[in-house]
N, CA, C and O atoms as CSV, one atom per row, in Angstrom:
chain,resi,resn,atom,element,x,y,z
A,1,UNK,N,N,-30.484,75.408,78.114
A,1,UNK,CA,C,-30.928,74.066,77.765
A,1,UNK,C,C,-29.684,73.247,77.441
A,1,UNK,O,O,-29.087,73.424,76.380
A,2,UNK,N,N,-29.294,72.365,78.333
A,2,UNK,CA,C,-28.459,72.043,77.984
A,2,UNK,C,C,-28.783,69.969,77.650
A,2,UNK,O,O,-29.792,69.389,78.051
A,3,UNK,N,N,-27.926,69.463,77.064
A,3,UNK,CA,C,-27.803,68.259,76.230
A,3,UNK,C,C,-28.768,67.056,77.397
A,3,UNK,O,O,-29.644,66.221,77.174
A,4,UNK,N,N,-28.297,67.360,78.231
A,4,UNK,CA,C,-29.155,65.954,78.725
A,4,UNK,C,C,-30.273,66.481,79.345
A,4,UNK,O,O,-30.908,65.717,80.073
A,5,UNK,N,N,-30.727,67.849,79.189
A,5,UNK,CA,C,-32.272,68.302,79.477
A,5,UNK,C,C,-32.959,68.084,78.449
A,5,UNK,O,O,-34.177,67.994,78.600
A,6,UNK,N,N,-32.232,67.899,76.762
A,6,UNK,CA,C,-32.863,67.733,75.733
A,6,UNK,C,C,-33.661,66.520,75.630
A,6,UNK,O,O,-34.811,66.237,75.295
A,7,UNK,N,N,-32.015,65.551,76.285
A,7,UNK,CA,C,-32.418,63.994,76.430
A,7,UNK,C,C,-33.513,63.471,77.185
A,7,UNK,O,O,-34.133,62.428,76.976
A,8,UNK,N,N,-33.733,64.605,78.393
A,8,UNK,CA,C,-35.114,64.412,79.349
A,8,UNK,C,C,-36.205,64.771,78.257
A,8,UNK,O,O,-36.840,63.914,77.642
A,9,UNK,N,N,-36.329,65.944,78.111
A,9,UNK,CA,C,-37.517,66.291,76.760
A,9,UNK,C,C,-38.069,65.258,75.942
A,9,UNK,O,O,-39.232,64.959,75.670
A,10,UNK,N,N,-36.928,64.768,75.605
A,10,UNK,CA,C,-36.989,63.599,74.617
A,10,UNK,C,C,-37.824,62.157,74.904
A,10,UNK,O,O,-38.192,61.273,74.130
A,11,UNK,N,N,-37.943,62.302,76.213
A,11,UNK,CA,C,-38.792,61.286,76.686
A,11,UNK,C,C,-40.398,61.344,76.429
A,11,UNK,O,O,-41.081,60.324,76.339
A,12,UNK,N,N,-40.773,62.303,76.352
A,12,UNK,CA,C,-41.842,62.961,76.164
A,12,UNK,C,C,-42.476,62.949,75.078
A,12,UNK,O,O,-43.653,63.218,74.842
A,13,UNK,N,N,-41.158,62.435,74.036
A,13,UNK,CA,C,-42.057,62.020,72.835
A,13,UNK,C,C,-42.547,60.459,72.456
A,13,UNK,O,O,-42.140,59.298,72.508
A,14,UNK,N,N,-43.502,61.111,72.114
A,14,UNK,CA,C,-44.751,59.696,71.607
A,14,UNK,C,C,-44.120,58.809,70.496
A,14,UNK,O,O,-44.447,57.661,70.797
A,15,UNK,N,N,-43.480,58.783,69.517
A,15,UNK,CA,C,-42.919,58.217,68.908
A,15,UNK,C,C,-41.572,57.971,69.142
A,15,UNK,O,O,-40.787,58.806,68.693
A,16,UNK,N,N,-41.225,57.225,69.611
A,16,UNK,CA,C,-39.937,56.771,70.225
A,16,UNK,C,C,-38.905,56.574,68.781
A,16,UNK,O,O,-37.764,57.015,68.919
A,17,UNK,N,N,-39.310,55.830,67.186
A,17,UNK,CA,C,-39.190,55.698,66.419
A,17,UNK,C,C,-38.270,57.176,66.189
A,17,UNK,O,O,-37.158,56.875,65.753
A,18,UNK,N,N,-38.412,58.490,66.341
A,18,UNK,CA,C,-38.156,59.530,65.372
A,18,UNK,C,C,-37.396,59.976,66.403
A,18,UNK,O,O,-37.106,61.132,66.096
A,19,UNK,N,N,-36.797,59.655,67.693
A,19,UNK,CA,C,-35.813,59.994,68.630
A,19,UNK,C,C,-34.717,60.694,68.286
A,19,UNK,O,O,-34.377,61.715,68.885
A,20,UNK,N,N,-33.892,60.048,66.997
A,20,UNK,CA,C,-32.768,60.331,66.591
A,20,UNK,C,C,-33.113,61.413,65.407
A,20,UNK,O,O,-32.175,62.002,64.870
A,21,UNK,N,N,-34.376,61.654,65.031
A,21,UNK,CA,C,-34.566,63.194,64.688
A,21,UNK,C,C,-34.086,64.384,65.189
A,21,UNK,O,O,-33.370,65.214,64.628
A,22,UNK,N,N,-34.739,64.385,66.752
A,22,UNK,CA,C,-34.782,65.218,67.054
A,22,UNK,C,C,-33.303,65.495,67.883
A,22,UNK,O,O,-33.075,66.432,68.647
A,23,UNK,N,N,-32.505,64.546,67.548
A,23,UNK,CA,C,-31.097,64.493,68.090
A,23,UNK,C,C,-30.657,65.214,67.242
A,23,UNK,O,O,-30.017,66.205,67.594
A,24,UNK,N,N,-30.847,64.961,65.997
A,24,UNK,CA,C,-30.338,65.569,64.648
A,24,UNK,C,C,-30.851,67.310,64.682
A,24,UNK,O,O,-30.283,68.228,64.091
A,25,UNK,N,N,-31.832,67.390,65.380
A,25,UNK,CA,C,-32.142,69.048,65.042
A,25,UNK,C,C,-31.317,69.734,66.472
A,25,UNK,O,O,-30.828,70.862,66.533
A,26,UNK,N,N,-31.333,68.859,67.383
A,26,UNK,CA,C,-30.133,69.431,68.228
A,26,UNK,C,C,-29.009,70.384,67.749
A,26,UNK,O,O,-28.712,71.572,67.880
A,27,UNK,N,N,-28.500,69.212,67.092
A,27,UNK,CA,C,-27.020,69.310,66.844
A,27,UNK,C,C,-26.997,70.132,65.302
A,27,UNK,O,O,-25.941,70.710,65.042
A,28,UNK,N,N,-28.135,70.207,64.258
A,28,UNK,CA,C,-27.892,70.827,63.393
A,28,UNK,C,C,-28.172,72.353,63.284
A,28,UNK,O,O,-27.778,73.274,62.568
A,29,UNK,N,N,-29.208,72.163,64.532
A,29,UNK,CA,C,-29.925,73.886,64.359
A,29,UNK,C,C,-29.298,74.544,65.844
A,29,UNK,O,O,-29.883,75.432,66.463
A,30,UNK,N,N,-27.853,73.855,66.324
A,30,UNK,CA,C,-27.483,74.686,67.656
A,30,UNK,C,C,-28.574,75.074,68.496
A,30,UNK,O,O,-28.684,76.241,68.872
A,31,UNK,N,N,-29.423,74.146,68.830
A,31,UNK,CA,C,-30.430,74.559,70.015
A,31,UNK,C,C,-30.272,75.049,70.960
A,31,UNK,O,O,-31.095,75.918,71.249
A,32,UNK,N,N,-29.247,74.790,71.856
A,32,UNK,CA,C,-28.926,75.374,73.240
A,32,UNK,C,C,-28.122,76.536,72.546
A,32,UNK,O,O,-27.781,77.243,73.495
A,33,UNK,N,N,-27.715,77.018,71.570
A,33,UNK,CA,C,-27.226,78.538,71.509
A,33,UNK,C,C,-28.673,79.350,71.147
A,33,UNK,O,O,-28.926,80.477,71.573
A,34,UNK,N,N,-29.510,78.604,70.332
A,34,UNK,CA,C,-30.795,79.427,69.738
A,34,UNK,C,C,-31.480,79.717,71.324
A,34,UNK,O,O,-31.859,80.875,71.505
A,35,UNK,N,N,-31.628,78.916,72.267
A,35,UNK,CA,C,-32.450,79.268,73.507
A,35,UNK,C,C,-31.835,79.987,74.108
A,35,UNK,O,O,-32.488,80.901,74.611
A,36,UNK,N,N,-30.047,79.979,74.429
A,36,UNK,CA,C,-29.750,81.075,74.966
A,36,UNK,C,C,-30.334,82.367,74.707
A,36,UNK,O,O,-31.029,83.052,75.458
A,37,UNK,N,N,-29.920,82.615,73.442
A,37,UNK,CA,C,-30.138,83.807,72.764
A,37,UNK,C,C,-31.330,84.765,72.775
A,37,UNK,O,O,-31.252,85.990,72.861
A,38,UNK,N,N,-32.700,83.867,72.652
A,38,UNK,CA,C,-33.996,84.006,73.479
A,38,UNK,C,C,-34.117,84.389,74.674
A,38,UNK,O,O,-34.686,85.417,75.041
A,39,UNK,N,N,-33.475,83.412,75.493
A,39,UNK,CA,C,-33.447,84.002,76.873
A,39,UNK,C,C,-32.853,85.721,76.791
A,39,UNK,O,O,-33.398,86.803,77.007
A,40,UNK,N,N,-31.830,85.416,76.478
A,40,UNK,CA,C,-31.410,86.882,76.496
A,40,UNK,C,C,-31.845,87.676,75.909
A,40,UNK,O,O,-30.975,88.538,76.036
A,41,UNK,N,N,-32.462,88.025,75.409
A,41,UNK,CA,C,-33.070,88.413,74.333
A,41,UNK,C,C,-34.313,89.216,75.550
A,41,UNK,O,O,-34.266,90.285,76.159
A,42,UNK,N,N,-35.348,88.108,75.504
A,42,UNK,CA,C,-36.581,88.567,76.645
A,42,UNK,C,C,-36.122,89.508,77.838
A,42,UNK,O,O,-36.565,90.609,78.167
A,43,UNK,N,N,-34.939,88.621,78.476
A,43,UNK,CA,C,-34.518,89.191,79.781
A,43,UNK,C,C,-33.862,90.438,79.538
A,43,UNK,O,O,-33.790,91.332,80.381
A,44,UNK,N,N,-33.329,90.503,78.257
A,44,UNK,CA,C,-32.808,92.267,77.998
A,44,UNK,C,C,-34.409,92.937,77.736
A,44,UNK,O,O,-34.546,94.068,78.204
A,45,UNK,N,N,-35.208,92.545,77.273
A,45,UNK,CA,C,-36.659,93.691,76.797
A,45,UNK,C,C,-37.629,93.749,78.543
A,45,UNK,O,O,-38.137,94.734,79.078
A,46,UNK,N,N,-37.583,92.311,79.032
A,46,UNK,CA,C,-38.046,92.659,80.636
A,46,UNK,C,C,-37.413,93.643,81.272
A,46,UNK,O,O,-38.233,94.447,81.716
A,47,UNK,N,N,-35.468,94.145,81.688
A,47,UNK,CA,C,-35.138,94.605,82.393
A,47,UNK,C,C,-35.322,96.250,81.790
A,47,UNK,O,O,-35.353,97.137,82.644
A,48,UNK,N,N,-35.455,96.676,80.187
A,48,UNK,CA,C,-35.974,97.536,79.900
A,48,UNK,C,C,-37.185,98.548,80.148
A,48,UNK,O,O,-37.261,99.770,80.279
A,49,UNK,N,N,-38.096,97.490,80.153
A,49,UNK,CA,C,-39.536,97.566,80.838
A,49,UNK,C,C,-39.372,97.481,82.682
A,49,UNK,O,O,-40.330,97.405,83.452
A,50,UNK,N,N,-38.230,97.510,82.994
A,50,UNK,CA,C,-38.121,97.663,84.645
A,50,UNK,C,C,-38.862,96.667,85.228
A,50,UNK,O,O,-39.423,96.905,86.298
A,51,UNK,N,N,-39.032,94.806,84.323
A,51,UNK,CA,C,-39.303,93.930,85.031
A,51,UNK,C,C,-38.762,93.027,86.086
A,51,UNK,O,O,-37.763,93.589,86.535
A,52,UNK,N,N,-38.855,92.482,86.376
A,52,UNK,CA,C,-37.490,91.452,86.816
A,52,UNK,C,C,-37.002,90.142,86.032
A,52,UNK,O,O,-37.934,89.483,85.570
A,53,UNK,N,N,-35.772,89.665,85.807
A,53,UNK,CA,C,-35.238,88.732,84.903
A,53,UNK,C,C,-35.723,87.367,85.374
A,53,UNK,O,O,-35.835,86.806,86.464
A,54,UNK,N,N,-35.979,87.046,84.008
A,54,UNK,CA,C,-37.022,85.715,84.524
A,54,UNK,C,C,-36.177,84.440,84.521
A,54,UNK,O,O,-35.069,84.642,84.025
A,55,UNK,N,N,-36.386,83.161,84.939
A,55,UNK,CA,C,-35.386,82.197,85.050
A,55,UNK,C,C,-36.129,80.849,84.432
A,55,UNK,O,O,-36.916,80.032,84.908
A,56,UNK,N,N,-35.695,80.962,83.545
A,56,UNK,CA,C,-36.382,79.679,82.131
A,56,UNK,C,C,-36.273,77.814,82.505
A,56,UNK,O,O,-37.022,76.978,81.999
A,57,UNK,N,N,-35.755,77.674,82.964
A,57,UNK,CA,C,-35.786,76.151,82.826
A,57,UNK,C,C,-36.819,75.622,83.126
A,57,UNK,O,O,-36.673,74.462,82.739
A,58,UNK,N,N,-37.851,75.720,83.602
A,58,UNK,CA,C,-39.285,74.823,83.647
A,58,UNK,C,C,-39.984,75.935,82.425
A,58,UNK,O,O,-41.161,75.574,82.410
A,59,UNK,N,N,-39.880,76.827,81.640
A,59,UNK,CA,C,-40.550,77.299,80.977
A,59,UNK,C,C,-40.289,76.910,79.624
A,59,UNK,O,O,-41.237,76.674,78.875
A,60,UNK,N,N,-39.105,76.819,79.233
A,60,UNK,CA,C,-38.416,76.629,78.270
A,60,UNK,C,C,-38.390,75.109,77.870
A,60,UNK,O,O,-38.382,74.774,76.686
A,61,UNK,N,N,-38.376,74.202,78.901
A,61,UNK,CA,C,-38.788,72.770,79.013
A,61,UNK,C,C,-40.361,72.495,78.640
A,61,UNK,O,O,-40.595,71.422,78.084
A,62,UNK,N,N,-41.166,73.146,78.832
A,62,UNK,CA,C,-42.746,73.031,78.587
A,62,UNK,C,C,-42.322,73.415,77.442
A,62,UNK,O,O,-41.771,72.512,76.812
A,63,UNK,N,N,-42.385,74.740,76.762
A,63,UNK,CA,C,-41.985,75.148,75.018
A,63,UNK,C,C,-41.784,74.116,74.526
A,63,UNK,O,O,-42.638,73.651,73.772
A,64,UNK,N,N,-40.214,73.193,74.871
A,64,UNK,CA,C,-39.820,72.723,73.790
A,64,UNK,C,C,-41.061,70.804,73.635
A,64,UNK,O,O,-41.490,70.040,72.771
A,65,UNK,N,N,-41.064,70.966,74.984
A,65,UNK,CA,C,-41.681,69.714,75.012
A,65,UNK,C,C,-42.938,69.458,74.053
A,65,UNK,O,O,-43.141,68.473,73.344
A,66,UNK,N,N,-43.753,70.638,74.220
A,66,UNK,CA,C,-44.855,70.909,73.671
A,66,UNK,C,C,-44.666,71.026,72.410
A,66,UNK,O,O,-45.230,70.296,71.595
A,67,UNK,N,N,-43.973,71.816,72.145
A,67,UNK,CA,C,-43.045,71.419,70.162
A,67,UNK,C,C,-43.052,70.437,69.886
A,67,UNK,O,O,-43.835,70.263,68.951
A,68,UNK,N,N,-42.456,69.367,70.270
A,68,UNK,CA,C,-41.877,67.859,70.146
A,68,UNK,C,C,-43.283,66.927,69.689
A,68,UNK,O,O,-43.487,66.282,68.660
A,69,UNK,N,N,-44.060,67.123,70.782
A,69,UNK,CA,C,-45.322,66.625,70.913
A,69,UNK,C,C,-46.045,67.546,69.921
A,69,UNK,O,O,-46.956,66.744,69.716
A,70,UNK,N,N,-46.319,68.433,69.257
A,70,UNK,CA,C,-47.200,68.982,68.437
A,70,UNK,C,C,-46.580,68.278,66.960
A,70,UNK,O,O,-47.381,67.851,66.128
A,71,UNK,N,N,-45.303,68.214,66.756
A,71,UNK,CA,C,-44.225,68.010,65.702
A,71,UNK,C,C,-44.491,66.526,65.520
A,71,UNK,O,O,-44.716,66.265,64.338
A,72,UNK,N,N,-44.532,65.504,66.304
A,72,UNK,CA,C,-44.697,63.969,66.128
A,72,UNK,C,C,-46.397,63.978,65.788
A,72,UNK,O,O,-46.712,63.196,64.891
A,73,UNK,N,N,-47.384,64.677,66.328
A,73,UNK,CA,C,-48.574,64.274,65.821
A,73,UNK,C,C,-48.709,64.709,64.540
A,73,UNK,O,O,-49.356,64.022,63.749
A,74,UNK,N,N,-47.998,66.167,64.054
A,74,UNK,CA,C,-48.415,66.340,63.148
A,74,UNK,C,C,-47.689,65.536,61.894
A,74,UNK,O,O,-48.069,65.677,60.731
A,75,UNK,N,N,-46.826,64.856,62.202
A,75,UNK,CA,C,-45.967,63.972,61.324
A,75,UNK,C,C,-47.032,62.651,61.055
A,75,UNK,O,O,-47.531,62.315,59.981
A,76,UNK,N,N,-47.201,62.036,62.368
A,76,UNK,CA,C,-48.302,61.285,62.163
A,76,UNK,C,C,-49.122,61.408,61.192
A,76,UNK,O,O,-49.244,60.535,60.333
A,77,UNK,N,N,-49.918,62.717,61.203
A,77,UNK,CA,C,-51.034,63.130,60.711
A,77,UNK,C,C,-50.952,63.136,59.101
A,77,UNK,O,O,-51.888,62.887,58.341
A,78,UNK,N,N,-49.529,63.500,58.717
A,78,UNK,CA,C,-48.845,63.532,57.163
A,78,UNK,C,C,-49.440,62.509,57.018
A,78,UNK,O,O,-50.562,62.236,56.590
A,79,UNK,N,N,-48.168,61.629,57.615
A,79,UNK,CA,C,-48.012,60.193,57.208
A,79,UNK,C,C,-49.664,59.430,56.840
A,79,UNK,O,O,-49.902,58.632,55.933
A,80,UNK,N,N,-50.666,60.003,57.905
A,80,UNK,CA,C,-52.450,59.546,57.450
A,80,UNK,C,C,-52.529,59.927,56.300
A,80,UNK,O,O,-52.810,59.061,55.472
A,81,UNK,N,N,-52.298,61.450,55.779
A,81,UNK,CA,C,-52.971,62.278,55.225
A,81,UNK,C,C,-52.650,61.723,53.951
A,81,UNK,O,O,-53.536,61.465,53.136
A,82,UNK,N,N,-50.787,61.413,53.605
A,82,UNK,CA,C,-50.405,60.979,52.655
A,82,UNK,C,C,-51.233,59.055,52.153
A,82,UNK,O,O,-51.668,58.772,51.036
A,83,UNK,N,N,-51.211,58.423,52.965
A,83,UNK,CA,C,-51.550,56.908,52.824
A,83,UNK,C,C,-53.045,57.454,52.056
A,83,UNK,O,O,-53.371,56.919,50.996
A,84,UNK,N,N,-53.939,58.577,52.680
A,84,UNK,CA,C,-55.060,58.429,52.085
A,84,UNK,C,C,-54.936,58.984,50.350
A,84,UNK,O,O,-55.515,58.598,49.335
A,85,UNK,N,N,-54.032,59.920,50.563
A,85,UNK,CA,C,-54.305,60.609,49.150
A,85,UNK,C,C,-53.429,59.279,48.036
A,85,UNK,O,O,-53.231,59.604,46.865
A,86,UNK,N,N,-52.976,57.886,48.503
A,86,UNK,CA,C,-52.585,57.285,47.669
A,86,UNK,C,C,-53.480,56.300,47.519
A,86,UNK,O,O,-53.432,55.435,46.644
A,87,UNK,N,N,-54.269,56.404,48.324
A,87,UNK,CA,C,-55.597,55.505,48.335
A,87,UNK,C,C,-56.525,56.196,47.229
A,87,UNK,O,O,-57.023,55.574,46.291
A,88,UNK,N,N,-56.682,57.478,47.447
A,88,UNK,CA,C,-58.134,58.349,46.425
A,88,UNK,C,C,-56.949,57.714,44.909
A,88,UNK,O,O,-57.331,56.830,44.142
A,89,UNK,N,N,-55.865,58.250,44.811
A,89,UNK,CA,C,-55.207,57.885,43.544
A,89,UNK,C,C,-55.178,56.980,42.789
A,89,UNK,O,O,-55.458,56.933,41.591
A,90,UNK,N,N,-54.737,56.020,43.670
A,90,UNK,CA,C,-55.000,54.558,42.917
A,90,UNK,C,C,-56.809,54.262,42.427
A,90,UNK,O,O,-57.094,53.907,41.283
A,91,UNK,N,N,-57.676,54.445,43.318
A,91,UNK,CA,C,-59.189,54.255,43.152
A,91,UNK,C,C,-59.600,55.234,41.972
A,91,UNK,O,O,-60.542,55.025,41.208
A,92,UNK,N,N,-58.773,56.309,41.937
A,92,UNK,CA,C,-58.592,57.381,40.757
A,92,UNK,C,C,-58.431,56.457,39.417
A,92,UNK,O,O,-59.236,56.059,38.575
A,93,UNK,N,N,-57.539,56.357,39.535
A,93,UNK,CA,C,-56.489,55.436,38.344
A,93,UNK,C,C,-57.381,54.578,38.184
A,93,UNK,O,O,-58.075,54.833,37.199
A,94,UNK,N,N,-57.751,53.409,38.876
A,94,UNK,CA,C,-58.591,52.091,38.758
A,94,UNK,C,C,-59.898,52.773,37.801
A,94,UNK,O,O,-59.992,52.425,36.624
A,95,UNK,N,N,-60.640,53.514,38.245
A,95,UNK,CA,C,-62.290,54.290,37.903
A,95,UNK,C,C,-61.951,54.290,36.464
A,95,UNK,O,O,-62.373,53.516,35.604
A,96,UNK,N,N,-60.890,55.557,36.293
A,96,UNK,CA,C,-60.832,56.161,34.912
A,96,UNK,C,C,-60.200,54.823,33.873
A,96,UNK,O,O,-60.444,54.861,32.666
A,97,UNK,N,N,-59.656,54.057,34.271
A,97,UNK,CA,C,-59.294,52.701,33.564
A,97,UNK,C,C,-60.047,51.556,33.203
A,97,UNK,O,O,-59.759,50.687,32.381
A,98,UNK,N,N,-61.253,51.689,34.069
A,98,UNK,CA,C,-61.938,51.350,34.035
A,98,UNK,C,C,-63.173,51.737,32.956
A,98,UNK,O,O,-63.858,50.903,32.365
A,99,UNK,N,N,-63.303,53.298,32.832
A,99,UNK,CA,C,-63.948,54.137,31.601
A,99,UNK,C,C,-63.457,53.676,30.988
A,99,UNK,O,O,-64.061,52.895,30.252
A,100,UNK,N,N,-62.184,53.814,30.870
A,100,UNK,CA,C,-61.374,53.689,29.367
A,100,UNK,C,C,-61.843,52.750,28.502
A,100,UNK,O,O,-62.183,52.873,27.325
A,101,UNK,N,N,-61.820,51.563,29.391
A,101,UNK,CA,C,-62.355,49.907,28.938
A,101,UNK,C,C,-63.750,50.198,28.267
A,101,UNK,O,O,-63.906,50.565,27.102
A,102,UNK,N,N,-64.657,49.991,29.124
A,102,UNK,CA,C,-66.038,50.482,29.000
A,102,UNK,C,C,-66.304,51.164,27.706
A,102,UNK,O,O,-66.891,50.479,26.868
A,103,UNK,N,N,-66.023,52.233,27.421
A,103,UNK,CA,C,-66.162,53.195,26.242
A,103,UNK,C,C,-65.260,52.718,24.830
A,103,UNK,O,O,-65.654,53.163,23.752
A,104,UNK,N,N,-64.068,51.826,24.854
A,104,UNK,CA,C,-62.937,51.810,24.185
A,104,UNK,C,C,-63.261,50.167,23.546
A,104,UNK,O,O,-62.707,49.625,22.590
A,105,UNK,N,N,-64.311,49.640,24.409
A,105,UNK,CA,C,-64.477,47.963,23.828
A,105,UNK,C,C,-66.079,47.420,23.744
A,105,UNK,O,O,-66.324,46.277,23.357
C-alpha cells in the first residue's frame, strides 16, 4: 500500500471534512509497513499450508476502504449520539430545577 493508493482510498470517504485524519493515521501508525507485514505474514501461513501466494492490492484496498467508511459513520454516529445525550442533560437539569422551584417556593 503505498502513499498515493492511500490518497485513492481516501476518496472514498464520505466526510471529506476528516481527510487529514486519516493522513495523520498514515503517517502515525506506519500503515504501509503494518500492511506489509500482514501480507507477509498470510503469504508465509498460505505457502505453509502448500497454498499459493496471494497478491493483495484490490484486496487490501477493499479492507482499508471499508475501514474508512465504517470509521466516518461511526464517528458520525458519536457525534448524534453525543448532541443527544446533551439534549436528555440539559432537559435533565431544566426538570429537576424546575422541582426544586416547585417544592422550595
Amino acid at each position: 500500500l503505498l502513499m498515493k493508493d492511500w490518497c485513492a482510498i481516501m476518496d472514498w470517504s464520505p466526510n471529506v471534512d476528516h481527510k487529514g485524519d486519516y493522513l495523520q493515521l498514515w503517517n502515525n501508525h506506519h500503515l504501509d509497513k503494518a500492511v506489509a507485514q500482514s501480507q507477509l505474514f498470510i503469504n508465509e501461513c498460505r505457502r505453509a499450508l502448500g497454498l499459493s501466494m496471494k497478491f493483495w492490492v484490490a484486496e487490501i484496498h477493499e479492507i482499508v476502504k471499508n475501514t474508512i467508511m465504517h470509521f466516518s459513520e461511526l464517528r458520525i454516529k458519536c457525534g448524534d449520539l453525543n448532541d443527544a445525550l446533551k439534549q436528555v442533560r440539559q432537559s435533565t437539569l431544566h426538570y429537576l430545577h424546575q422541582l426544586y422551584i416547585f417544592y422550595h417556593f
